[in-house]
VEXKOL-854457 format. One record per residue (C-alpha): residue number from 0; chain; y negated, z, x. Coordinates in steps of 0.02 Angstrom, whole numbers, plus 50000, padded with zeros to 5 digits. Each point is the difference from the previous one (the first is absolute). Example, Ala and Ser with C-alpha at 12.3 -4.5 7.8 and 13.67 -1.06 7.14 Angstrom:
2
<r pos="0" unit="A" c2="50225" c3="50390" c1="50615"/>
<r pos="1" unit="A" c2="49828" c3="49967" c1="50069"/>
//
This chain:
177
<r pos="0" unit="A" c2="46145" c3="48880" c1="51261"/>
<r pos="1" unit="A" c2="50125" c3="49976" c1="49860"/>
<r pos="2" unit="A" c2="49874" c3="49857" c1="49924"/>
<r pos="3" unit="A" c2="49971" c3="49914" c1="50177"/>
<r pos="4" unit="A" c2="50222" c3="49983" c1="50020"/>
<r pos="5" unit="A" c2="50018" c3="49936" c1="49814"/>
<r pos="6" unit="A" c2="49839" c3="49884" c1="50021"/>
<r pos="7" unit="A" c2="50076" c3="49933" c1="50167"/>
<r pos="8" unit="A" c2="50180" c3="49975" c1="49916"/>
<r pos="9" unit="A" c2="49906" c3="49896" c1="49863"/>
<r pos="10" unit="A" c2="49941" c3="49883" c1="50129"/>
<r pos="11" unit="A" c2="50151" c3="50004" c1="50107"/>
<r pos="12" unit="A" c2="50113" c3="49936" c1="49821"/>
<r pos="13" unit="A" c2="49841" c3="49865" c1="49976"/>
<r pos="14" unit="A" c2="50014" c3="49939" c1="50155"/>
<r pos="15" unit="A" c2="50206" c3="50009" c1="49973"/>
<r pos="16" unit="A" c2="49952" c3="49914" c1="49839"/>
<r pos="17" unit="A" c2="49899" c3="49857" c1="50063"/>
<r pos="18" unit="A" c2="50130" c3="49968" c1="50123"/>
<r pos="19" unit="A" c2="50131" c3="49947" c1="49873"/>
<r pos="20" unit="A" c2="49866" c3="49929" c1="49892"/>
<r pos="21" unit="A" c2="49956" c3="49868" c1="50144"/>
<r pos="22" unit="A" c2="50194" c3="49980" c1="50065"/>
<r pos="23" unit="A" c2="50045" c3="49976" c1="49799"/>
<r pos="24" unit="A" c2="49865" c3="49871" c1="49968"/>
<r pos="25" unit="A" c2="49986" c3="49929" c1="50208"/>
<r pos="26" unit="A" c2="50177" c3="50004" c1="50037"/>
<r pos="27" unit="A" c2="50038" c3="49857" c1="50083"/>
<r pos="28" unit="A" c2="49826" c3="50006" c1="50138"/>
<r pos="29" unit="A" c2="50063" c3="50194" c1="50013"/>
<r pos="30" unit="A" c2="50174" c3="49933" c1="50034"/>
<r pos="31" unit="A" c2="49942" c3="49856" c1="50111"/>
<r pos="32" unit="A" c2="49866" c3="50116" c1="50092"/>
<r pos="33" unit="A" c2="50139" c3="50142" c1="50034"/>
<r pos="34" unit="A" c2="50132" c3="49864" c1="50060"/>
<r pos="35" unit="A" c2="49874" c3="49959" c1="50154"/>
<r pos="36" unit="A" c2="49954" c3="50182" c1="50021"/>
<r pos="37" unit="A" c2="50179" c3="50042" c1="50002"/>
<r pos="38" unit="A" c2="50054" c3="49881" c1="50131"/>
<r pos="39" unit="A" c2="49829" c3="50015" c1="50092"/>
<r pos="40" unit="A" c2="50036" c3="50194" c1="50002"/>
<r pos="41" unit="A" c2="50178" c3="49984" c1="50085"/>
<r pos="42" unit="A" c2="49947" c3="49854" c1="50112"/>
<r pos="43" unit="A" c2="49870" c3="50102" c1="50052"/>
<r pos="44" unit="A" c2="50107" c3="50155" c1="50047"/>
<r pos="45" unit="A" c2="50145" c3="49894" c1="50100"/>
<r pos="46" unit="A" c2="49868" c3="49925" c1="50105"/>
<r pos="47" unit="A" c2="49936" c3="50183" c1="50030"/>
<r pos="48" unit="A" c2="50140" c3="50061" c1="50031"/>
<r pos="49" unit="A" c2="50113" c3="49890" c1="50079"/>
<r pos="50" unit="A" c2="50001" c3="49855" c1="50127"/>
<r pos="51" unit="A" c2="50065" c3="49810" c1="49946"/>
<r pos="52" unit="A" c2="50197" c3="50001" c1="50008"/>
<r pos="53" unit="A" c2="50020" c3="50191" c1="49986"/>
<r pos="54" unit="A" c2="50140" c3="50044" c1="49874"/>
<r pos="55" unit="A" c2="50016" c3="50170" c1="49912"/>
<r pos="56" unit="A" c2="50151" c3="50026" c1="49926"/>
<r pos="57" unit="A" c2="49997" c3="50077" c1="49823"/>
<r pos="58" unit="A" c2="50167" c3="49969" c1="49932"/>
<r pos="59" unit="A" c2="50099" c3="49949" c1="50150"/>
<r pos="60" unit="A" c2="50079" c3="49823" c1="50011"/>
<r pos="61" unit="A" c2="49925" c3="49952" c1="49830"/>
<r pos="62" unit="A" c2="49793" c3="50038" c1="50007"/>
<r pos="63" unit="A" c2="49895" c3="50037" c1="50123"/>
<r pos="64" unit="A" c2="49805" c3="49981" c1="50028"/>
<r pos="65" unit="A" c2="49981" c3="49848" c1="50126"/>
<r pos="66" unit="A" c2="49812" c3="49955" c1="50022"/>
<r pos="67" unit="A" c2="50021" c3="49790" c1="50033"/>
<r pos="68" unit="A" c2="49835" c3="49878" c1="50020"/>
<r pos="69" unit="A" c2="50062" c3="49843" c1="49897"/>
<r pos="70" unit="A" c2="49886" c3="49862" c1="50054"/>
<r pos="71" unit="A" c2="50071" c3="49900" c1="49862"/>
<r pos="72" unit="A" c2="50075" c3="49998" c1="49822"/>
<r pos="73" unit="A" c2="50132" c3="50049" c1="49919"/>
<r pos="74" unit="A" c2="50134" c3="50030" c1="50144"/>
<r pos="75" unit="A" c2="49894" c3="49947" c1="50117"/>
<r pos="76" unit="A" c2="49969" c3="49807" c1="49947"/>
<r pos="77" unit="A" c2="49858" c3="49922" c1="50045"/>
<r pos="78" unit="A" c2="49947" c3="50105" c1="50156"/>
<r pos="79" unit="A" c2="49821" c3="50004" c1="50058"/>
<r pos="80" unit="A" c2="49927" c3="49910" c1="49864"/>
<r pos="81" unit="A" c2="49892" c3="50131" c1="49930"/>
<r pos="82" unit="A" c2="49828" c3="49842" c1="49973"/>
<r pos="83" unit="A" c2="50142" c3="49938" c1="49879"/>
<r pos="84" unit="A" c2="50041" c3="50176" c1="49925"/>
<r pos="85" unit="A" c2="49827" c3="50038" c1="49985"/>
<r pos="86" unit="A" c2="49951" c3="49857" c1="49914"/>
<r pos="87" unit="A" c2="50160" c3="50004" c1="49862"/>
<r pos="88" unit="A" c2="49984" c3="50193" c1="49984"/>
<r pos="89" unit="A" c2="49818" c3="49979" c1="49961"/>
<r pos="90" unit="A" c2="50021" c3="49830" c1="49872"/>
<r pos="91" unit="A" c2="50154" c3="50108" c1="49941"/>
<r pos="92" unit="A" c2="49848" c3="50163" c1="49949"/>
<r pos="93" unit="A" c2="49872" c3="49882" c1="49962"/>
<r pos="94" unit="A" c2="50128" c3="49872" c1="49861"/>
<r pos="95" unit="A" c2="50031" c3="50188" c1="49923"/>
<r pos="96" unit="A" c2="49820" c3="50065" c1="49977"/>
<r pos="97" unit="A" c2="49970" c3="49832" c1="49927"/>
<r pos="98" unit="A" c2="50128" c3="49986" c1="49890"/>
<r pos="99" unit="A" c2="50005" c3="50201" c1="49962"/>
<r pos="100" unit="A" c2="49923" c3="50004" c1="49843"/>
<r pos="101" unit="A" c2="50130" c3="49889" c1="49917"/>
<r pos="102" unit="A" c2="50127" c3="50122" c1="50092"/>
<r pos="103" unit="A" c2="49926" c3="50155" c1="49887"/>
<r pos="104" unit="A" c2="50063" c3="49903" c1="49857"/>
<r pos="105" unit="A" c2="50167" c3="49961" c1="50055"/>
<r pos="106" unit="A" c2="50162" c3="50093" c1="49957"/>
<r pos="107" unit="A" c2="50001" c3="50180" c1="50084"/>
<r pos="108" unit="A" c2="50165" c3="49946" c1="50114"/>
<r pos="109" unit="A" c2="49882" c3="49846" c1="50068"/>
<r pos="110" unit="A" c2="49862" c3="50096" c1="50056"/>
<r pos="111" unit="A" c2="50085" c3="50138" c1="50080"/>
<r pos="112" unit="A" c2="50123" c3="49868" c1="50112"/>
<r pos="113" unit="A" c2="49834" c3="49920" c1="50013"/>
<r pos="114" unit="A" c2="49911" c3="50148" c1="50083"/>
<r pos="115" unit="A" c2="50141" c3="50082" c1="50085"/>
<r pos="116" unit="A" c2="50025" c3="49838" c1="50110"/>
<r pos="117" unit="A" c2="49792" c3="49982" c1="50004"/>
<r pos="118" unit="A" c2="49992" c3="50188" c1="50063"/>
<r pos="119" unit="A" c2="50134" c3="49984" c1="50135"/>
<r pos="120" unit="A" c2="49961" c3="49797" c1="50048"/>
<r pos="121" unit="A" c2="49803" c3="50090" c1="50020"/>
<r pos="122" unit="A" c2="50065" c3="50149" c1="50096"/>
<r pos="123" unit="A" c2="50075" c3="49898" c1="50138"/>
<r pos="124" unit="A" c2="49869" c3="49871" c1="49986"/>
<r pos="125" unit="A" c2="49882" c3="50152" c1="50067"/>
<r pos="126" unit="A" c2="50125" c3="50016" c1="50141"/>
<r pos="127" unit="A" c2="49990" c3="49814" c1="50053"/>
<r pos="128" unit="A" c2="49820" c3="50014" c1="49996"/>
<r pos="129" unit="A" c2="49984" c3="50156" c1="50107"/>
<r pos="130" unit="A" c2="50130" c3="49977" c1="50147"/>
<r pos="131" unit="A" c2="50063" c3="49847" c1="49952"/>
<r pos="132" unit="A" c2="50192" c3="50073" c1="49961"/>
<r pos="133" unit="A" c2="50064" c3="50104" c1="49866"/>
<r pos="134" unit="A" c2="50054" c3="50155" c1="50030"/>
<r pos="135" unit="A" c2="50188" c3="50025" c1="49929"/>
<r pos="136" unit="A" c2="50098" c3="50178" c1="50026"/>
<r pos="137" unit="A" c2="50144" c3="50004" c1="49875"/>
<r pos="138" unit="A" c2="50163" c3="49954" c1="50077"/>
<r pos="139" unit="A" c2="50160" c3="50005" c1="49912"/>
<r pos="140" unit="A" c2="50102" c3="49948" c1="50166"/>
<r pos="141" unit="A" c2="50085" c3="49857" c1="49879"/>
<r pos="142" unit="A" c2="49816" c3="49905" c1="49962"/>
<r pos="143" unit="A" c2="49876" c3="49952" c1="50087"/>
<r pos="144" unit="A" c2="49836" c3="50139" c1="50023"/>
<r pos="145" unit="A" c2="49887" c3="50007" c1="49829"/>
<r pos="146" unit="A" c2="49855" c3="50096" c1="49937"/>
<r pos="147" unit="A" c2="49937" c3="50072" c1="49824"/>
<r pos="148" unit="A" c2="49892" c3="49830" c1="49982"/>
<r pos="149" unit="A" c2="50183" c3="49901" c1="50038"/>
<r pos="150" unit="A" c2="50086" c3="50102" c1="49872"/>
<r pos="151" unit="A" c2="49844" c3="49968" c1="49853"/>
<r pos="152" unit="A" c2="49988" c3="49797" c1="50042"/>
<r pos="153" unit="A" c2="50213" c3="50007" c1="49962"/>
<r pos="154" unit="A" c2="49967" c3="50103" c1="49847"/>
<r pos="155" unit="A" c2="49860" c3="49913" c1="49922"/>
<r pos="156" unit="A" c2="50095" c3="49837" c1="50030"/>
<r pos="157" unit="A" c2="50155" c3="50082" c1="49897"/>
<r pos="158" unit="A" c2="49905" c3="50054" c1="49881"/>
<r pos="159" unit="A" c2="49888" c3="49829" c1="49978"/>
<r pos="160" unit="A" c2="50164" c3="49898" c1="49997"/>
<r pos="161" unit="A" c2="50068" c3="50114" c1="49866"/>
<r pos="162" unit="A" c2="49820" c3="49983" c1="49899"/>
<r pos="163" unit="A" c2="50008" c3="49805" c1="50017"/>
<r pos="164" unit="A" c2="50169" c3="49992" c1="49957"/>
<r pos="165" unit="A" c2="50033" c3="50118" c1="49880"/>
<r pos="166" unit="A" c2="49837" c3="50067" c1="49904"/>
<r pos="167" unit="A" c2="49856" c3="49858" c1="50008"/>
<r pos="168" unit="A" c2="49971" c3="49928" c1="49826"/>
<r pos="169" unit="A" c2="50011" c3="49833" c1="49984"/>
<r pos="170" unit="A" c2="50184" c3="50006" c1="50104"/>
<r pos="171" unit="A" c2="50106" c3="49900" c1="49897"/>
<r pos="172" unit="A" c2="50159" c3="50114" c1="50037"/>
<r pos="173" unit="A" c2="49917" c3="50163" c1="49983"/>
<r pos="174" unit="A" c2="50123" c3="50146" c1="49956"/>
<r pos="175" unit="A" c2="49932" c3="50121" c1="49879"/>
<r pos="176" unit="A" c2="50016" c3="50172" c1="50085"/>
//
């Protein structure tokens, strides 16, 4: 019995092991992969458990839960036009995959802005293409209603204007940090 527990333990540290081992050396498709599960995950559970326009307060007068159907983009722009969303969303994925291997070269601060604003542009995009709207639940009462995938497009496009401006070789005015 005592050999069966230490042999399982073995296998339960490989597995531990292998886990890090891929997130070390895959980082940025186990980032971009848990950015859509992530959102996908809490999406999922507003829809299930509430009904479009249904608050929740969790911090009263500053954030609550509101499940919102944005037909369009960023604070609503653009309503209805999910052909055109589609279409971007998908050249958007598809300019990336082409251009990805380059990206694995690139300085570390690139790539992740790069696939923190991939993950959370593709987590919506699977919104658009399964309803049509993306799902949004996070309302500060002083913005308008955003979701995890909202919060990683802003992120990664901090974080890619601080790699372009401040860390790409080749930038004239680069500060040595």
């Amino acid at each position: 019995m005592k050999k069966k527990i230490i042999s399982f333990l073995k296998n339960v540290l490989l597995v531990i092991e292998l886990i890090f081992f891929v997130a070390y050396v895959h980082w940025d498709k186990v980032l971009f992969m848990g950015i859509i599960a992530a959102d996908q995950f809490v999406k999922a559970e507003v829809v299930e458990n509430m009904v479009p326009g249904e608050s929740i307060p969790v911090i009263e007068n500053f954030f609550h839960i509101t499940y919102v159907l944005n037909p369009g983009a960023a604070f609503g722009i653009l309503p209805n036009q999910r052909i055109f969303f589609l279409l971007i969303g998908g050249g958007l994925l598809a300019l990336a995959a082409y251009f990805y291997p380059k990206l694995k070269k690139a300085d570390k601060f690139l790539r992740f802005g790069s696939v923190t604003l991939l993950g959370g542009a593709a987590a919506n995009l699977i919104d658009r293409a399964r309803t049509g709207q993306v799902i949004d639940f996070m309302d500060f009462r002083v913005w308008p209603v955003f979701n995890i995938a909202d919060v990683a497009i802003i992120f990664g496009m901090f974080v890619l204007f601080y790699a372009i401006i401040f860390k790409v070789e080749g930038n004239v005015d680069t500060p040595k940090l």
